[in-house]
Residue, then its C-alpha position, 0 to 999 in steps of 0.5 A: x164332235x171334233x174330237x171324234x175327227x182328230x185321230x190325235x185326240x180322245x175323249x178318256x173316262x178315268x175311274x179312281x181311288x178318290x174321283x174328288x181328289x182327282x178331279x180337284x188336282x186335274x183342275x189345276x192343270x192344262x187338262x181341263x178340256x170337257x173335264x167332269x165327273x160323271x156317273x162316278x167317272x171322270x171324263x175329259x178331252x185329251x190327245x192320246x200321247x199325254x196319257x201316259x203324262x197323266x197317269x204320271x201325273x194321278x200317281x204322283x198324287x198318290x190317285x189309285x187309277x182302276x180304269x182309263x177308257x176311251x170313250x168314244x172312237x171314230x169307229x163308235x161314232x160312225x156305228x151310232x151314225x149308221x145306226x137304224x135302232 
């Protein structure tokens, strides 16, 4: 939840070439943070000026990236808060 009060940070959802390879090269790094795979995706915590860094970093590993999402806002918490459904 302290991610989603931090404009600075953002939890990211990244699907690739191989999320494995990813996962396992992510693993040896400073982005570790809240990092898994789920539902064919990998999912981590980040601030939002190491993207770009990231990126870089997938690349150069030869990690084909298809999608890279925020996964939640704190637009998107607010509207599950104030969700009635």
């Amino acid at each position: 939840m302290k991610v989603l009060l931090d404009p600075s940070k953002t939890i990211l959802k990244i699907e690739t070439s191989d999320n494995n390879k990813a996962f396992a090269s992510l693993s040896n790094t400073n982005w570790t943070k809240g990092l898994v795979i789920i539902q064919n995706q990998i999912q981590l915590e980040i601030t939002k000026s190491e993207i770009p860094e990231l990126v870089r970093f997938l690349t150069s590993h030869q990690t084909d990236i298809y999608l890279i999402q925020n996964l939640h806002s704190l637009e998107d918490y607010f509207l599950k808060l104030t969700n009635t459904n």
